[in-house]
MARKOLMI-232827 format. One record per residue (C-alpha): x, y, z; residue in one letter. Coordinates in steps of 0.1 Angstrom, whole numbers, plus 2048, in hexadecimal, padded with zeros to 3 digits. Layout:
// residues N
XYZa ...
***
This chain:
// residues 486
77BB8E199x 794B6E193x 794B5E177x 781B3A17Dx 795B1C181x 78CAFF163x 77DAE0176x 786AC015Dx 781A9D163x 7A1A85167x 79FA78148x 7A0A9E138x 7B9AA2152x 7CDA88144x 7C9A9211Cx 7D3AB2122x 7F5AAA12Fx 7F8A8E116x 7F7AAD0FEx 80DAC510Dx 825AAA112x 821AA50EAx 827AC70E5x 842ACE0FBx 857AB30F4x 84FAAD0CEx 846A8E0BAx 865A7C0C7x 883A800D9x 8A8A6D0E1x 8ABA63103x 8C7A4F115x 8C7A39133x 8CBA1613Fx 8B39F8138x 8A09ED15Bx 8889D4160x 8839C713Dx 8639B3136x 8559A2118x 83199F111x 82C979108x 80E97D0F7x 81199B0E6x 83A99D0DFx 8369C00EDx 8579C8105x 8549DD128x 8709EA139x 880A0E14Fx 897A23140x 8ABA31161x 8C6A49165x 8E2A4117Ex 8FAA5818Dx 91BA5817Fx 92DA4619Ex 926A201A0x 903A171B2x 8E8A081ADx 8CFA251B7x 8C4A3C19Ax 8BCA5F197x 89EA5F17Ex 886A4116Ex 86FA42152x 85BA25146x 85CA1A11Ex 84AA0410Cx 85B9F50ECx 83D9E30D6x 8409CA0BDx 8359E00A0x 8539F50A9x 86B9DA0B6x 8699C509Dx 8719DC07Fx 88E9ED094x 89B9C6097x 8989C3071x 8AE9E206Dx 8C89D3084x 8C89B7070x 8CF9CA04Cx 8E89DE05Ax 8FC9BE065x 8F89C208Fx 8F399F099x 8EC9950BEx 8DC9B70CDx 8C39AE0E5x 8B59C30FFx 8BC9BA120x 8BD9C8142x 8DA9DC14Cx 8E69EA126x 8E7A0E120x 8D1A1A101x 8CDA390F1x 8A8A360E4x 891A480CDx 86DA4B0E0x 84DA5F0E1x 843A6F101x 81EA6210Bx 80AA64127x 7F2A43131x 7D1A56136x 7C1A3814Cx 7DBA39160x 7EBA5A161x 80BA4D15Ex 824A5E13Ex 83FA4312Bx 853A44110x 844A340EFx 863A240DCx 866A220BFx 88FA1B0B6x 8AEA140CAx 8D0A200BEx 8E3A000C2x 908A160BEx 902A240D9x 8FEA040F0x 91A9F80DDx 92FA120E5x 923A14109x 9319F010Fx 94D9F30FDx 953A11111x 94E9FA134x 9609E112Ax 97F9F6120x 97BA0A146x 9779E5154x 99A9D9144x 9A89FA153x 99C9F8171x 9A69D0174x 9CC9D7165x 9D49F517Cx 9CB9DD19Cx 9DC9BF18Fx 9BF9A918Dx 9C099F16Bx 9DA985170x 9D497C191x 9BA95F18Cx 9D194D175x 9ED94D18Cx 9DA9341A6x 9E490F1A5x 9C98F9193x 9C28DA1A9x 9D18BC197x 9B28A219Ax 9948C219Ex 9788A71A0x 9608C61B4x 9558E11A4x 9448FD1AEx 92A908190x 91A92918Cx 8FB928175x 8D992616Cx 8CC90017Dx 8BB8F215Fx 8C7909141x 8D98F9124x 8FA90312Fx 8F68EE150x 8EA8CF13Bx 9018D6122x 91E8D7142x 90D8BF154x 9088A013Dx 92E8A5132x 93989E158x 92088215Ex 92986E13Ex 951872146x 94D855163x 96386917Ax 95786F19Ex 94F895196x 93F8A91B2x 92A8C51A4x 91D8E51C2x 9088F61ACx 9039201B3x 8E09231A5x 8E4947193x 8D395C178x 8E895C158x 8DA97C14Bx 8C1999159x 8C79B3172x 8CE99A18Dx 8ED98617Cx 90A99C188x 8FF99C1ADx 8F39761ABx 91396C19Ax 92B97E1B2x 9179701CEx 91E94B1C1x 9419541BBx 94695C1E2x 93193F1EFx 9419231DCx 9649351E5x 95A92C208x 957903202x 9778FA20Cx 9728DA1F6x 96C8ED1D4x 98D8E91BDx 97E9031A3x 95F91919Bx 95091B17Cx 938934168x 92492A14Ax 907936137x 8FA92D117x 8FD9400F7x 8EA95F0F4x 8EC9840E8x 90D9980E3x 8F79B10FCx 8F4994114x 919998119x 91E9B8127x 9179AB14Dx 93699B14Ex 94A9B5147x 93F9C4168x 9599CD17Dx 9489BA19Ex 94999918Bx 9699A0180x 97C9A91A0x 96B98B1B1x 97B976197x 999983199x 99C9851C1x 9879631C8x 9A494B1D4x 99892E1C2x 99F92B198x 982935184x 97992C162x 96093B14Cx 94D92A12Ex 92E948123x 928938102x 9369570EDx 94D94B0CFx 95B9680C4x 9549880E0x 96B9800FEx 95A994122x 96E99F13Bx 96A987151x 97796E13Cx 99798113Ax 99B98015Ex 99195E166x 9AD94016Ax 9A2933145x 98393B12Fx 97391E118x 9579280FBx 940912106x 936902128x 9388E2113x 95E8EF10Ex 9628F6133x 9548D013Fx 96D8BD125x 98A8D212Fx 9828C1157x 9798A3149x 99F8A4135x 9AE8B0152x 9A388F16Bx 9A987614Cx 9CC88A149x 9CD87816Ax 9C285E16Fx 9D585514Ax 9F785F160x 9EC849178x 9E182F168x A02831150x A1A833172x A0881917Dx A1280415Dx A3280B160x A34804187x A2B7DF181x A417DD163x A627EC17Cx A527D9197x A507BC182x A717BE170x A807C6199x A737A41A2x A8078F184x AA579D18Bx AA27981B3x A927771ABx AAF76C193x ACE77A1ACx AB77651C6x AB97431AFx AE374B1ABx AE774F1D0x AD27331D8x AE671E1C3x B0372B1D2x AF77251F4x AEC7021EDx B0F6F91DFx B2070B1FBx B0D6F7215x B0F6D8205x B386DC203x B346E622Dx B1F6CD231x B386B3220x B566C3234x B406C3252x B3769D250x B5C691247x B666A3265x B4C69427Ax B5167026Bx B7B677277x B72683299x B5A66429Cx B7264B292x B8B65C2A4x B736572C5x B6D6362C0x B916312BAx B986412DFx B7C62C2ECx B8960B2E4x BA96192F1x B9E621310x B84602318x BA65EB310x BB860232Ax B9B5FE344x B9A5DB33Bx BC15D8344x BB95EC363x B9C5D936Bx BB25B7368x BCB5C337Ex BB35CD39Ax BA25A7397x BC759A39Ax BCA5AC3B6x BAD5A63C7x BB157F3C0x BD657F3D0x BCC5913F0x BAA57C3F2x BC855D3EDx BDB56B407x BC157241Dx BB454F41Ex BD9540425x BDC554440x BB854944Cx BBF526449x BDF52F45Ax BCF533470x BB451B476x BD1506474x BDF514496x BBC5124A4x BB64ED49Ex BD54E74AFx BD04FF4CBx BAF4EC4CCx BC04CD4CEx BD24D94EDx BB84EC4FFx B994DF4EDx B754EE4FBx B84512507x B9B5124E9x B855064D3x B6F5224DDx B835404DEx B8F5354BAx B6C5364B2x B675554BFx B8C5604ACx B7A54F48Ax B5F56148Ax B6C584490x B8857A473x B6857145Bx B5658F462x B765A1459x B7E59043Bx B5859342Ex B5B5BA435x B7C5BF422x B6F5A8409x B4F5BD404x B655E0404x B795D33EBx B635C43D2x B475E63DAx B605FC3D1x B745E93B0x B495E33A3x B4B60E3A6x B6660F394x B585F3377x B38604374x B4762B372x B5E614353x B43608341x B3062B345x B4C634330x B4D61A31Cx B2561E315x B2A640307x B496362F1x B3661A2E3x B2E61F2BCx B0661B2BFx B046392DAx B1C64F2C3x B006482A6x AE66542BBx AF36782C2x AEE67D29Ex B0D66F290x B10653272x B2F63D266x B35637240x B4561A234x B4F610211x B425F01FAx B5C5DC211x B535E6235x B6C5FD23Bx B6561F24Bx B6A63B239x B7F658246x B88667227x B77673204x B946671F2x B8C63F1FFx B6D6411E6x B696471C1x B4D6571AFx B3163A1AAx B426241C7x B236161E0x B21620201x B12618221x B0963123Ax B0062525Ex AE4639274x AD9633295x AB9624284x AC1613265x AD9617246x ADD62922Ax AED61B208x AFA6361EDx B0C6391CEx B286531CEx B1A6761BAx B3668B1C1x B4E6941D8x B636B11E7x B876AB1F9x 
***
């Protein structure tokens, strides 16, 4: 007959592996894996989190999980011994390798086994980062990425910034309130991304990709606060670092660490302690600037300036020069003028006493043939008054007829003669009009005559101080000689 088969309850169940797992396994037992999913109990202090075991290529999947719990009569003694032994600045965190001491228990109401823990060998965390870090710098240097940041240009005036961080933490007030009390038109695109946690190295190399994209974003930046040396180890991940290194844009780092330096600083265009650090260094850089400018400006005005006054003073010497210049031409001009108008009026008088001598000569002439004429009229009449004598009516009317016909000749000859000698006096004094003195004023010209009367054709006539009189077409003009030029 078989043996029968124990029938317990789930609770029994339960107890009963919670024992064999005691007595397999021992009182407690070393165990190494990486920190998932950390909680901490508000209340209660007590801290929750998965230890996992990943494979040993890169991913994010893992091969085992167990779940720990860390409480506060255990976690805070461990942190005391931490503190005697001189480790300052290990915090747990998500993503850290630990080797831990733990006891293997089983949850009865739930069925459910975890690792009680009791201690966490901080060397060995230590040594796993220090391990990643130094496979990390390896990795960077053998594809020549460590340099590769720094070589990009930094914008000379980079007034937009892309920031990566925490919206609200004290790193982006601390960043923040530096750029908004600098007065300079500073244009922040903010990457809201966890700092620390599990999700900070695929949140951070996110922002890094997105803000690469604005085409207006001079520079990216990555701050956190201050925090534990632990808190460190996600940027010296190899994802953040190549996407430093390859992102085509300069990015600076300020992680709030003063003495450990992460990888990522290394491989970023510049690193800064602080994010305070990182906002005055753009602040310096714009009034760097704007200083320049304002300084070439300065001396702009002042080359400008000093330009002006020389132009302005060779403009005074050749104005003077000019002035003096015209006023000799001028002199030479009007002497000239003052010749050729005395000289005209000299030709004028000439020629209206030649047209005068013409003119007498035609009236002679005219009056001796008029003379003539008549004698040989009365001649005439002379013959008729005797022919009228001897043959008085018919006579007498044929020498009428004779008469009248000799009038009318003489009237015509006489009105030829004098129509064409008054053509001839008014085409004289046409020419006489435009020689006259008062028509040669009116085109602009003036006649000078000394304290005597006499018109002046020469500078040499007059003295300095003499008085002179200068004759317009519209009134006259009385000076004192100033100067004068030969």
């Amino acid at each position: 007959m078989a043996n029968a088969v124990t029938c317990l309850s789930v609770s029994e169940l339960n107890e009963r592996a919670r024992e064999a797992l005691s007595a397999g396994l021992g009182p407690d037992v070393w165990v190494v894996g990486e920190i998932h999913g950390l909680k901490v109990h508000a209340k209660s202090g007590h801290i929750y989190f998965d230890l996992v075991e990943k494979p040993v290529t890169a991913s994010d999947q893992y091969i085992a999980k167990v779940s720990c719990a860390f409480f506060r009569g255990s976690y805070v003694p461990w942190q005391r011994s931490l503190s005697s032994l001189g480790i300052q600045g290990f915090e747990l965190t998500s993503g850290i390798a630990v080797k831990l001491r733990a006891r293997v228990d089983l949850f009865v109401k739930e069925g459910r086994y975890q690792l009680i823990v009791s201690e966490i060998d901080p060397s060995y965390t230590l040594g796993a980062i220090a391990r990643r870090r130094a496979q990390t710098i390896e990795t960077l240097k053998a594809g020549g990425l460590m340099e590769r940041n720094k070589a990009l240009p930094l914008s000379a005036i980079p007034l937009h910034i892309g920031l990566i961080t925490s919206r609200g933490s004290a790193a982006y007030q601390d960043f923040t309130s530096i750029i908004l009390k600098s007065g300079f038109s500073f244009c922040i695109t903010l990457y809201d991304a966890h700092m620390q946690g599990e999700s900070t190295i695929k949140e951070v190399t996110q922002g890094i990709r997105a803000l690469e994209r604005y085409p207006d974003v001079d520079t990216i930046v990555i701050i956190r606060g201050g925090g534990a040396k632990t808190d460190l180890f996600v940027f010296d991940d190899i994802s953040i670092c190549r996407t430093i290194a390859a992102c085509s844009k300069p990015v600076f780092t300020g992680i709030g660490h003063e003495i450990d330096l992460s990888v990522s600083d290394m491989v970023a265009h510049r690193y800064f302690v602080t994010p305070t650090d990182a906002a005055r260094f753009f602040v310096s850089q714009v009034g760097g600037v704007c200083s320049f400018l304002e300084e070439a400006s300065a001396a702009l005005n002042y080359s400008a300036l000093s330009a002006f006054n020389k132009s302005s003073g060779r403009l005074g010497l050749a104005a003077t020069r000019l002035a003096f210049l015209s006023q000799r031409y001028s002199s030479r001009a009007r002497s000239t003028l003052e010749a050729k108008a005395s000289a005209l009026l000299t030709k004028g008088l000439t020629l209206m006493a030649t047209h005068d001598r013409r003119l007498l000569k035609v009236l002679s002439a005219f009056t001796h043939q008029a003379t003539t004429f008549i004698h040989a009229q009365y001649s005439i009449l002379d013959q008729a008054f005797l022919g009228l004598k001897l043959n008085s009516s018919t006579l007498l009317k044929h020498l009428g007829h004779e008469l009248q016909r000799g009038h009318s000749l003489m009237l015509k000859e006489i009105s030829d003669g004098l129509a064409e000698n008054l053509k001839t006096l008014d085409s004289y004094e046409k020419e006489l009009h435009l020689l006259e003195p008062r028509v040669t004023l009116q085109r602009g010209y003036s006649i000078t005559r000394d304290k005597t009367g006499r018109t002046l054709r020469d500078s040499n006539d007059v003295v300095r101080d003499d008085h002179i009189t200068t004759v317009l077409t519209k009134g006259t003009i009385h000076s004192v000689v100033y100067d004068k030029e030969p």
